[in-house]
Each structure stands twice: as structure tokens, then as C-alpha cells.
N, CA, C, O and CB atoms as a CASP TS submission, in Angstrom:
PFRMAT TS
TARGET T0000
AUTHOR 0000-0000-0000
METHOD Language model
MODEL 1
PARENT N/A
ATOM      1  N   UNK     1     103.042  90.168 183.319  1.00  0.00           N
ATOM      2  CA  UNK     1     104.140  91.034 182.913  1.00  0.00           C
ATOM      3  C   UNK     1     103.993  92.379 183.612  1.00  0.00           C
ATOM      4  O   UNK     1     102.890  92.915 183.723  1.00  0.00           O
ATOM      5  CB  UNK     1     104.173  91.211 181.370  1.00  0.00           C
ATOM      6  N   UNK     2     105.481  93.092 184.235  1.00  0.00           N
ATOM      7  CA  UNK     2     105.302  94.349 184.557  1.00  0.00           C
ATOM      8  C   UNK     2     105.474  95.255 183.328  1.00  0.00           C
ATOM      9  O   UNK     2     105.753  94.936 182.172  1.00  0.00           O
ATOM     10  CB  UNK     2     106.178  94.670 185.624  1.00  0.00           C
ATOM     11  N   UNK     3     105.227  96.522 183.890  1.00  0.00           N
ATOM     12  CA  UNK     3     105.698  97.746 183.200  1.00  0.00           C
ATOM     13  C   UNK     3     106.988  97.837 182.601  1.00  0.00           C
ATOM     14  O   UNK     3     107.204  98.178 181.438  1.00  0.00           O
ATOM     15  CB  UNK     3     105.660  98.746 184.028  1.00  0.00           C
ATOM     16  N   UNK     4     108.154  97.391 183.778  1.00  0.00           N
ATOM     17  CA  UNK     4     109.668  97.235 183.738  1.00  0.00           C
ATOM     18  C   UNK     4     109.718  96.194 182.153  1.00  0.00           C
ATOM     19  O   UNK     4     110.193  96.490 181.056  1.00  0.00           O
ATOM     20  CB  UNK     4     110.381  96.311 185.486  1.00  0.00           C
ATOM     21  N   UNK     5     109.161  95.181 182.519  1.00  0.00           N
ATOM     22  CA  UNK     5     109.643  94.454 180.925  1.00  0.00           C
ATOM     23  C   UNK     5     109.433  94.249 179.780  1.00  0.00           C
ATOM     24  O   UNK     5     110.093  93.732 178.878  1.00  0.00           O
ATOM     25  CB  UNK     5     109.734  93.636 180.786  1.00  0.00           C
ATOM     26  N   UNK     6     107.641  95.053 179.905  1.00  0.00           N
ATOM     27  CA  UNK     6     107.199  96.026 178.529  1.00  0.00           C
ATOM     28  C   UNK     6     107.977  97.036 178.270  1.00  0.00           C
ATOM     29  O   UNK     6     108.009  97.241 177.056  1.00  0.00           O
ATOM     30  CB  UNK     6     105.864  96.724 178.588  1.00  0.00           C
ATOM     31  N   UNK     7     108.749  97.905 178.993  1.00  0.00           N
ATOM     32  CA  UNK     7     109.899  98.665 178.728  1.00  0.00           C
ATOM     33  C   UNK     7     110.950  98.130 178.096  1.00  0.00           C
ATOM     34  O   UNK     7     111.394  98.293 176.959  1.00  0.00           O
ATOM     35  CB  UNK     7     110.347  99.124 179.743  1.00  0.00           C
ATOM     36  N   UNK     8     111.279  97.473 178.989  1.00  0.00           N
ATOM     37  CA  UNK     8     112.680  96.835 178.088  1.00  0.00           C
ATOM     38  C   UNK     8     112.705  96.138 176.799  1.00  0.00           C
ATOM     39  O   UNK     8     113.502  96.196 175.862  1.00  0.00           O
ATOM     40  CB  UNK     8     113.350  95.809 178.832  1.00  0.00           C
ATOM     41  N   UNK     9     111.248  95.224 177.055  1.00  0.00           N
ATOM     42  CA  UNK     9     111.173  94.521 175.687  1.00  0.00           C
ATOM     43  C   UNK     9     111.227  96.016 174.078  1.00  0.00           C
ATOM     44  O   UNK     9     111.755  95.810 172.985  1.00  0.00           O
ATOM     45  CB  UNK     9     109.250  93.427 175.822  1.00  0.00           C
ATOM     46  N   UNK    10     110.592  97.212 174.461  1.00  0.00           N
ATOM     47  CA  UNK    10     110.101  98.542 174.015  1.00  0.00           C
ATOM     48  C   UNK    10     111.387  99.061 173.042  1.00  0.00           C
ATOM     49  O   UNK    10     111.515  99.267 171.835  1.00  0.00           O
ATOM     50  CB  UNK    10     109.745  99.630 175.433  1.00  0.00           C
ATOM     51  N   UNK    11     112.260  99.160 174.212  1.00  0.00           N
ATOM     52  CA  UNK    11     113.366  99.667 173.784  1.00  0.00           C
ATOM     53  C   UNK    11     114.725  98.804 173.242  1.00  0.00           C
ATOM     54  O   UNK    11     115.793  99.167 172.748  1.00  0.00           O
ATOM     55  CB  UNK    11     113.634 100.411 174.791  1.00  0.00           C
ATOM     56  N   UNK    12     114.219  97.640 173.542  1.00  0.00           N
ATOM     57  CA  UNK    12     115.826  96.599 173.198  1.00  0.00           C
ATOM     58  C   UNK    12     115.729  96.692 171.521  1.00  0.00           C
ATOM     59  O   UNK    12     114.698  96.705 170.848  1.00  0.00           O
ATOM     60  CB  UNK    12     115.754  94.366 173.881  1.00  0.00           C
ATOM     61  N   UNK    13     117.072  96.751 171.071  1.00  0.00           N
ATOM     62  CA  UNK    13     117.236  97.318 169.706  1.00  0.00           C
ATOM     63  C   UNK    13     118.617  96.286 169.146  1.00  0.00           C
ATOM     64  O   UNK    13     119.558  96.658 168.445  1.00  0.00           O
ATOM     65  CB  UNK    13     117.589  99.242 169.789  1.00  0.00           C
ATOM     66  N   UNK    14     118.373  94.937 169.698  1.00  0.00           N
ATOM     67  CA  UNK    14     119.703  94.246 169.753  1.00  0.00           C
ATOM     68  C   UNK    14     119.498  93.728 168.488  1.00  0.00           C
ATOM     69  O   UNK    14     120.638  93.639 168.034  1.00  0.00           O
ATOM     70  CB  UNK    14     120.042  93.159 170.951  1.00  0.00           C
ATOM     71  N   UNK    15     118.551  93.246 167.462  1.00  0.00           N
ATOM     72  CA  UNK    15     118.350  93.374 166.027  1.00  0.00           C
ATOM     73  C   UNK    15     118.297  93.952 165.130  1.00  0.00           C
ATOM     74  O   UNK    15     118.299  93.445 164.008  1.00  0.00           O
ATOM     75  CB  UNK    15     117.848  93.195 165.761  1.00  0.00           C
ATOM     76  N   UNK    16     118.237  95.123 165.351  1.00  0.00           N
ATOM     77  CA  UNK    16     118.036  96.262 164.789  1.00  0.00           C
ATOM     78  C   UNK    16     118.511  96.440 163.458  1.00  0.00           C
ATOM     79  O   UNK    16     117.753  96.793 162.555  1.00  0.00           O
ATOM     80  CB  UNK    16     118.490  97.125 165.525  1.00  0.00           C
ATOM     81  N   UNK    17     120.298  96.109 163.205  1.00  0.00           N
ATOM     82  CA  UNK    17     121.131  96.110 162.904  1.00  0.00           C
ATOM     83  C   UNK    17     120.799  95.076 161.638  1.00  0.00           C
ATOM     84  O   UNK    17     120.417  95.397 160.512  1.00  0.00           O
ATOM     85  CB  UNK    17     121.965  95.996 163.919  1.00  0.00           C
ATOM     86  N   UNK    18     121.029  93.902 162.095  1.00  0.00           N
ATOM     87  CA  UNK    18     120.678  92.728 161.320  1.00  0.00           C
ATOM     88  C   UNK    18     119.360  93.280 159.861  1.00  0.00           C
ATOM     89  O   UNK    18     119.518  93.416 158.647  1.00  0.00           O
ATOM     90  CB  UNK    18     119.945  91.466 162.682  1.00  0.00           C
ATOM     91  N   UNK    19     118.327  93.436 160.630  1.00  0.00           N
ATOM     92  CA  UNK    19     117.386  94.133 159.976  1.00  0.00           C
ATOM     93  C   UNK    19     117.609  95.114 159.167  1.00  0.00           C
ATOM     94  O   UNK    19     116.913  94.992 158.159  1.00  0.00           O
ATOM     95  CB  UNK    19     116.685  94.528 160.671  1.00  0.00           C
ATOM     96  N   UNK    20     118.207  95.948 159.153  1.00  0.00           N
ATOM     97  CA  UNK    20     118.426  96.731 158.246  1.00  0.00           C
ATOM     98  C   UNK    20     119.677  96.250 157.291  1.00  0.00           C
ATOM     99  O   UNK    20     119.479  96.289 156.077  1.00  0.00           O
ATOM    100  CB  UNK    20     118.565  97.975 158.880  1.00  0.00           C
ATOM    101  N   UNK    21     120.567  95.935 157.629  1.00  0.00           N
ATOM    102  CA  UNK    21     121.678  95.284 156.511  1.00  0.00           C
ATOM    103  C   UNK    21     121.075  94.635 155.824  1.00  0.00           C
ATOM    104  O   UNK    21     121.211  94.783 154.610  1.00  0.00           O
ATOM    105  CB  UNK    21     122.797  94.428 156.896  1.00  0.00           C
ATOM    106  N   UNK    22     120.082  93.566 156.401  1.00  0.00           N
ATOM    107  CA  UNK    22     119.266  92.768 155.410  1.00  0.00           C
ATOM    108  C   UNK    22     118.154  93.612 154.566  1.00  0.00           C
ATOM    109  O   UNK    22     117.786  93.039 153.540  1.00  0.00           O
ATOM    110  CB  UNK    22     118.525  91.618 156.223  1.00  0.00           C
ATOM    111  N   UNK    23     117.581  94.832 154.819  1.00  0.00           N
ATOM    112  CA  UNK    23     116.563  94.963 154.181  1.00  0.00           C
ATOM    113  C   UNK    23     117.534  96.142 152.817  1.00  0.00           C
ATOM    114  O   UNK    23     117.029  96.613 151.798  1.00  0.00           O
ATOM    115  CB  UNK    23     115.127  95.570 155.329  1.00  0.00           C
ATOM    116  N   UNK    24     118.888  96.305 153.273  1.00  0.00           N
ATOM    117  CA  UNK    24     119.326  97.571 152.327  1.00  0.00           C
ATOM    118  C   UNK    24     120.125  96.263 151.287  1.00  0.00           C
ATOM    119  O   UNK    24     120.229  96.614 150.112  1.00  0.00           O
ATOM    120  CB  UNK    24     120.630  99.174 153.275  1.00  0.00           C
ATOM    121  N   UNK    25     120.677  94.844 151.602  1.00  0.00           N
ATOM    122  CA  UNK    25     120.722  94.157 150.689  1.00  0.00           C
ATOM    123  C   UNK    25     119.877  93.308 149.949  1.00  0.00           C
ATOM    124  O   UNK    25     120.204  92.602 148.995  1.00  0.00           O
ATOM    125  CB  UNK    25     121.362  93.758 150.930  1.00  0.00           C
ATOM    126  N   UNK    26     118.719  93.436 150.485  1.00  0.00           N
ATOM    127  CA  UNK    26     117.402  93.264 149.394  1.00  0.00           C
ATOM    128  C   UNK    26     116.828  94.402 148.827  1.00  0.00           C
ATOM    129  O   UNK    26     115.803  94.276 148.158  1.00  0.00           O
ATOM    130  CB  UNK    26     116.184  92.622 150.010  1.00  0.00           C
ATOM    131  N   UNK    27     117.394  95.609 149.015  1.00  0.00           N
ATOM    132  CA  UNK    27     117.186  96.454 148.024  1.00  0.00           C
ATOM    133  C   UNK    27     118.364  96.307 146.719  1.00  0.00           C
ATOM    134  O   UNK    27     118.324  96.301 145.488  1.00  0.00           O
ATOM    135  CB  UNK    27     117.161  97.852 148.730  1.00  0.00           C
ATOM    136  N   UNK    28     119.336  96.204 147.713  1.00  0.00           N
ATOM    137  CA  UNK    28     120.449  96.049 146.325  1.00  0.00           C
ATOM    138  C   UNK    28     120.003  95.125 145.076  1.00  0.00           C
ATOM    139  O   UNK    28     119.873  95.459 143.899  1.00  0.00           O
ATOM    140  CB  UNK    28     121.956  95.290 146.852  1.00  0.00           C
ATOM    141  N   UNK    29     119.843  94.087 145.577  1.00  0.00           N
ATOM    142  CA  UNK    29     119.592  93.000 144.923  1.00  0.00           C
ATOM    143  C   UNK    29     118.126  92.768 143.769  1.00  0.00           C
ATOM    144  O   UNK    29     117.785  92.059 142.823  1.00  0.00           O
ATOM    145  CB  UNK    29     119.600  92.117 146.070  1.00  0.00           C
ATOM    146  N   UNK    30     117.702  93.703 144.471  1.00  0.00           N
ATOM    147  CA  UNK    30     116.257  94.538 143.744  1.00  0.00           C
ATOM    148  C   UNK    30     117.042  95.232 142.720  1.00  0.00           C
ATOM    149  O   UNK    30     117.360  94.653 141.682  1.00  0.00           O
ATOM    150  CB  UNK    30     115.216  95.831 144.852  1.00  0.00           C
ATOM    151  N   UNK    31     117.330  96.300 142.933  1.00  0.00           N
ATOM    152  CA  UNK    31     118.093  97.364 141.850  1.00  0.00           C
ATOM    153  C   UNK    31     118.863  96.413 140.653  1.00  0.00           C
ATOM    154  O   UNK    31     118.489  96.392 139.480  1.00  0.00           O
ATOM    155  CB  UNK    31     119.452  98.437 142.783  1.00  0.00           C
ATOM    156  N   UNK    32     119.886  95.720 141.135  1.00  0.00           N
ATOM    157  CA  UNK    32     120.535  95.310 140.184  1.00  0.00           C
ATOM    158  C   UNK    32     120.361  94.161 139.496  1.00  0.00           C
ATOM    159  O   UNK    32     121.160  93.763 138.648  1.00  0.00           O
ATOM    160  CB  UNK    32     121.470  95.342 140.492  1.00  0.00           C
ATOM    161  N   UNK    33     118.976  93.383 139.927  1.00  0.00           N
ATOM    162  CA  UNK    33     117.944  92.877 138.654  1.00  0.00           C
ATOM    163  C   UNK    33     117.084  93.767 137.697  1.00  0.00           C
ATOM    164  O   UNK    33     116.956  93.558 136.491  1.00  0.00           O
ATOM    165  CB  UNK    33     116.881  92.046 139.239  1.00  0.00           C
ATOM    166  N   UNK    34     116.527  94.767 138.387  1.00  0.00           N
ATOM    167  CA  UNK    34     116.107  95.798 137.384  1.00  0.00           C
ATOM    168  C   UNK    34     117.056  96.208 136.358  1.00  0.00           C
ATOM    169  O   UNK    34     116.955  95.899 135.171  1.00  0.00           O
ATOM    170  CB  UNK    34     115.731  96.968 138.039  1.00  0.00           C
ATOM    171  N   UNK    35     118.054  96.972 136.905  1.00  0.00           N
ATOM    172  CA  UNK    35     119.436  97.109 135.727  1.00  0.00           C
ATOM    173  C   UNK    35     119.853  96.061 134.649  1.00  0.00           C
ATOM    174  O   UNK    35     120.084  96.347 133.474  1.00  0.00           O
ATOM    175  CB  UNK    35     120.800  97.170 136.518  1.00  0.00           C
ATOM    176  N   UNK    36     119.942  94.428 135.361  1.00  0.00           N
ATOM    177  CA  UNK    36     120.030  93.718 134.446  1.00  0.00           C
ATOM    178  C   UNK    36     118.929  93.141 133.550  1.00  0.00           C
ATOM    179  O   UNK    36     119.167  92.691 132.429  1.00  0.00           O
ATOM    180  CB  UNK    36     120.612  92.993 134.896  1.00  0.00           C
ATOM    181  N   UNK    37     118.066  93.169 133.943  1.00  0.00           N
ATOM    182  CA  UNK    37     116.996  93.315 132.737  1.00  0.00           C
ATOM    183  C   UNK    37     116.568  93.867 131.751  1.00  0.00           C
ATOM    184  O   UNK    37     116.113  93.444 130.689  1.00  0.00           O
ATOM    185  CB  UNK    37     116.315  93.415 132.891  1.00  0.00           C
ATOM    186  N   UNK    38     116.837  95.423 132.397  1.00  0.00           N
ATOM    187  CA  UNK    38     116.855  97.036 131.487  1.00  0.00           C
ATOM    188  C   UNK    38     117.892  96.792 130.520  1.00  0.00           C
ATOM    189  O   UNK    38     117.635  97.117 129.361  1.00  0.00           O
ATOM    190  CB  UNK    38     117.343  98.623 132.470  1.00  0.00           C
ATOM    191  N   UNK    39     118.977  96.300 130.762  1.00  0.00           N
ATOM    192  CA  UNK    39     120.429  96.136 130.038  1.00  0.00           C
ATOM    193  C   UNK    39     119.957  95.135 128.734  1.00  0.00           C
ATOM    194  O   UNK    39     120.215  95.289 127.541  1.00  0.00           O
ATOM    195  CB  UNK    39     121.808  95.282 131.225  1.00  0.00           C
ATOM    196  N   UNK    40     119.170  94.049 129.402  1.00  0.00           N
ATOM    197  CA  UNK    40     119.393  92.688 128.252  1.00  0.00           C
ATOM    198  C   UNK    40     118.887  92.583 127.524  1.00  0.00           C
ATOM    199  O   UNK    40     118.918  91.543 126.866  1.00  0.00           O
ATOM    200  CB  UNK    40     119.287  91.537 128.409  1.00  0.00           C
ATOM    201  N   UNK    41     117.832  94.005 127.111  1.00  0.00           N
ATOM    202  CA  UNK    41     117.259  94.479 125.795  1.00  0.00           C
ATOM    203  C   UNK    41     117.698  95.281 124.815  1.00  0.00           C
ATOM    204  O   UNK    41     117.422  95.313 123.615  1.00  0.00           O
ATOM    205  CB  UNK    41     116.351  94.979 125.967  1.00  0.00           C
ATOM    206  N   UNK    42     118.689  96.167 125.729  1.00  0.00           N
ATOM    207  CA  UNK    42     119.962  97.142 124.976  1.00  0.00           C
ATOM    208  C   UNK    42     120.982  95.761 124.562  1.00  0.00           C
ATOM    209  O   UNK    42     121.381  95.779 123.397  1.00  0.00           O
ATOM    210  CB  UNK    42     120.975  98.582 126.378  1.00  0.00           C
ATOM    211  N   UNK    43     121.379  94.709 125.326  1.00  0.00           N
ATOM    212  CA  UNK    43     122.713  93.641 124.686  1.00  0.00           C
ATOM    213  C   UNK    43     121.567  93.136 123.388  1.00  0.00           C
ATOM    214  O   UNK    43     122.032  93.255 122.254  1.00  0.00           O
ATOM    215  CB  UNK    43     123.471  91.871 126.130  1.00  0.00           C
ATOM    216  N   UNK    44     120.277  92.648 123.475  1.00  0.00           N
ATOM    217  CA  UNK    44     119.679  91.620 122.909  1.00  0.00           C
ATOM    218  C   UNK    44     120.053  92.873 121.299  1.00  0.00           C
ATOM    219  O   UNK    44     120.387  92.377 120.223  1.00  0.00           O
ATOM    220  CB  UNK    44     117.759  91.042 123.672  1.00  0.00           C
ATOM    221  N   UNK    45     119.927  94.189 121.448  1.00  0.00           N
ATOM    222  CA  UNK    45     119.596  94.657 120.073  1.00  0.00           C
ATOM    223  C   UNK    45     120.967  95.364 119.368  1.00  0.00           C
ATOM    224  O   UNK    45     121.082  96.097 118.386  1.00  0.00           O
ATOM    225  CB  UNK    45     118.292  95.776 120.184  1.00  0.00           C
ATOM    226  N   UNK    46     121.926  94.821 120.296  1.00  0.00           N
ATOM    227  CA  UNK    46     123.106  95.379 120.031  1.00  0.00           C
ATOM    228  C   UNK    46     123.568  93.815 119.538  1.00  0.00           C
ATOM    229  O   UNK    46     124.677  94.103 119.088  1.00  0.00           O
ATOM    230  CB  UNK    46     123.928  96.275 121.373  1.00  0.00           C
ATOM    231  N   UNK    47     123.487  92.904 119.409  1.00  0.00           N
ATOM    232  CA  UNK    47     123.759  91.728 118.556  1.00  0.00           C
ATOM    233  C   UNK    47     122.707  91.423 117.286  1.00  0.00           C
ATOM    234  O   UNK    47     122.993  90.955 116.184  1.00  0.00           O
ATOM    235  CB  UNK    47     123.764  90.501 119.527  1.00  0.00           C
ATOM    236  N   UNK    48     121.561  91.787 117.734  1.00  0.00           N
ATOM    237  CA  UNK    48     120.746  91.917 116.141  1.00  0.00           C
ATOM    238  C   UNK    48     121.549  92.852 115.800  1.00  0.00           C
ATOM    239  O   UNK    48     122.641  92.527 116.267  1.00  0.00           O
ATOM    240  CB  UNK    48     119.007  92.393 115.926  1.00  0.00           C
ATOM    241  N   UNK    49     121.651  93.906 115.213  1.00  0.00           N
ATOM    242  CA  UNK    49     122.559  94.730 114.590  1.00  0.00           C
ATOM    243  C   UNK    49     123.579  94.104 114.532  1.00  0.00           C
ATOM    244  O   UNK    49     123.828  94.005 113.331  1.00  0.00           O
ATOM    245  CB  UNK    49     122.778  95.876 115.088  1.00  0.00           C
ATOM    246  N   UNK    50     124.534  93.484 115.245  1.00  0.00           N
ATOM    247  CA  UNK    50     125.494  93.189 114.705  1.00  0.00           C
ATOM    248  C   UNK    50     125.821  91.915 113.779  1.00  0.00           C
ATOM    249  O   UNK    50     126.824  91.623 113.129  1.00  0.00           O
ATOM    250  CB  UNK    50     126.104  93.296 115.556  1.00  0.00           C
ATOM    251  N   UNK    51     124.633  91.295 113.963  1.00  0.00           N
ATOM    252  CA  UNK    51     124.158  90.117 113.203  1.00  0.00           C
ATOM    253  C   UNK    51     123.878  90.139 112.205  1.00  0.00           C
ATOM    254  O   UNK    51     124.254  89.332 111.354  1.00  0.00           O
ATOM    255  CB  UNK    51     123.344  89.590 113.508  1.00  0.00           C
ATOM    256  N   UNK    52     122.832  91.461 111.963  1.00  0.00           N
ATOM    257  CA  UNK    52     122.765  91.915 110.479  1.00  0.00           C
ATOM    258  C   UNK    52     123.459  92.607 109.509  1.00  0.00           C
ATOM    259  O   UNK    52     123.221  92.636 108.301  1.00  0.00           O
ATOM    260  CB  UNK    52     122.010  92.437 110.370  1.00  0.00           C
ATOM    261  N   UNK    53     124.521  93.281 110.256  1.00  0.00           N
ATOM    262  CA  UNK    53     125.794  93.740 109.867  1.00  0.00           C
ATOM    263  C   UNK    53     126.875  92.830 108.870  1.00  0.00           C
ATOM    264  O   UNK    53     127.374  93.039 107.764  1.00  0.00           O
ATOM    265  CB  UNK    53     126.405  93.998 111.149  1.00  0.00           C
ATOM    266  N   UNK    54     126.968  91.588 109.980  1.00  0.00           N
ATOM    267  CA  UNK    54     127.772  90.332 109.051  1.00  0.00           C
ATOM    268  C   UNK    54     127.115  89.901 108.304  1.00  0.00           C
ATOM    269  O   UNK    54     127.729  89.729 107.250  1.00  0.00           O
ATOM    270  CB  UNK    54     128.271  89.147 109.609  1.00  0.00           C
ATOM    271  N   UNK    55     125.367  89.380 108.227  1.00  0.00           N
ATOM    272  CA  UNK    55     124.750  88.859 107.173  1.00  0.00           C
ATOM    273  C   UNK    55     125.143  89.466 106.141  1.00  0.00           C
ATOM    274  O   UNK    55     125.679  88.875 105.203  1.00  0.00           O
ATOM    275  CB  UNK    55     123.501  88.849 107.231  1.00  0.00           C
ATOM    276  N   UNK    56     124.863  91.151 106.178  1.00  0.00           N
ATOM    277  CA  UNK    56     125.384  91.807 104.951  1.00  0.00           C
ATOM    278  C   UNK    56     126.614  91.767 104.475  1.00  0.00           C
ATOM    279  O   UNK    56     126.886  91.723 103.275  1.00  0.00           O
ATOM    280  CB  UNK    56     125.224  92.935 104.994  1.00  0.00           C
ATOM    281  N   UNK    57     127.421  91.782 105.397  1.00  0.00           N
ATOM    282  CA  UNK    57     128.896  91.743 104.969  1.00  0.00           C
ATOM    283  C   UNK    57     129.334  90.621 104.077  1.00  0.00           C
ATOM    284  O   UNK    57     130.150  90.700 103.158  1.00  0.00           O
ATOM    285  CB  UNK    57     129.757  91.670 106.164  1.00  0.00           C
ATOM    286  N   UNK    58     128.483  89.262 104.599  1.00  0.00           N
ATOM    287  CA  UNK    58     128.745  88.123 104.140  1.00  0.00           C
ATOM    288  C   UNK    58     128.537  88.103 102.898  1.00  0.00           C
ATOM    289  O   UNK    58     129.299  87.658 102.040  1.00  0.00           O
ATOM    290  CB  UNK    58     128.188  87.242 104.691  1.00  0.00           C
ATOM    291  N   UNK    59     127.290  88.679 102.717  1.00  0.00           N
ATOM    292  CA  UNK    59     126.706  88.340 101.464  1.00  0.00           C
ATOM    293  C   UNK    59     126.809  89.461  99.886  1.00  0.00           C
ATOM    294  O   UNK    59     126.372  89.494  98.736  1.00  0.00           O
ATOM    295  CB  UNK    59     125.187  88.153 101.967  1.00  0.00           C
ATOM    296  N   UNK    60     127.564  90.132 100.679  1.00  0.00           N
ATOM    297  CA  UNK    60     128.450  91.191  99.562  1.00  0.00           C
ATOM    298  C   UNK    60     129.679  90.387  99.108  1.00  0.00           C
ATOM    299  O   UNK    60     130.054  90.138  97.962  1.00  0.00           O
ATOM    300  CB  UNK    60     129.093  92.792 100.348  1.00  0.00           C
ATOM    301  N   UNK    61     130.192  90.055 100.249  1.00  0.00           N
ATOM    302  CA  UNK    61     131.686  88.832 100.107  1.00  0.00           C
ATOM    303  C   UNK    61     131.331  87.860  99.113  1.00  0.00           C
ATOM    304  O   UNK    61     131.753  87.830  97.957  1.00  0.00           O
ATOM    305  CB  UNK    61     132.098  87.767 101.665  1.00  0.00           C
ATOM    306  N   UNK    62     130.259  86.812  99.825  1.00  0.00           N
ATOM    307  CA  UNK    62     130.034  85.969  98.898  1.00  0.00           C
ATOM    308  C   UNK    62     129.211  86.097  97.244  1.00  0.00           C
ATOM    309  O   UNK    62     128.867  85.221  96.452  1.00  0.00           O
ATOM    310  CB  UNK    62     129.470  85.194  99.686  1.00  0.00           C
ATOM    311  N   UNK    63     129.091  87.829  97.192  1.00  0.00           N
ATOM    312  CA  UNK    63     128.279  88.218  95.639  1.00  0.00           C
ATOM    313  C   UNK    63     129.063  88.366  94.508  1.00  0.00           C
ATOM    314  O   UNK    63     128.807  88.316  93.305  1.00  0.00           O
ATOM    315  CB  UNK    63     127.517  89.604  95.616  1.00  0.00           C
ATOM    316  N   UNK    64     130.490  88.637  95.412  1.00  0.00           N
ATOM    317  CA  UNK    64     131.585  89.520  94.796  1.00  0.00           C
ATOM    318  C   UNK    64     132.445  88.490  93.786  1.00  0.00           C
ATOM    319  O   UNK    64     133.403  88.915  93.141  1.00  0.00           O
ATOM    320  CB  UNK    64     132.632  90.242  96.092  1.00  0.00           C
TER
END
């Protein structure tokens, strides 16, 4: 190999592109499993509450 095509190989940047779209949509895709995970402990306790809400409700209904 010359100098000339350790250069070129050096500087060719014809992937470049690819590479980064891909690495900023595996960040995305990172983030918005974190979010949905973070979330499905706030949904999981926002239906207990509301679960225990109707138990009670029910069971005032059915005392009455």
C-alpha cells in the first residue's frame, strides 16, 4: 500500500452518515424504553388506586 491510499482510505467519510442516524436511533430507542418503564410504575399505581376506589365504592353499594 502507498501513502496515496492510506490517505484516501483516512479521509473517505462515505458511511459516516449511516453511522450516525443509526447510532442517534439507538439512542432514541434507548430513551423511550427508559420512559416506558419509568411510566409503568406511575400506570401500575394509578389502577391500584383506582381499584381500590371501586372495591370501596362497591362495598358501600352493596352495605347499603
Amino acid at each position: 500500500m502507498n501513502v496515496t491510499a492510506i490517505g484516501n482510505f483516512w479521509n473517505d467519510d462515505q458511511g459516516q452518515d449511516l453511522i450516525e442516524y443509526t447510532l442517534l436511533v439507538a439512542f432514541v430507542a434507548l430513551a423511550s424504553a427508559v420512559l416506558f418503564i419509568g411510566a409503568g410504575g406511575s400506570v401500575a399505581g394509578i389502577w391500584n388506586v383506582t381499584n381500590s376506589q371501586l372495591a370501596a365504592a362497591n362495598a358501600s353499594a352493596s352495605g347499603s
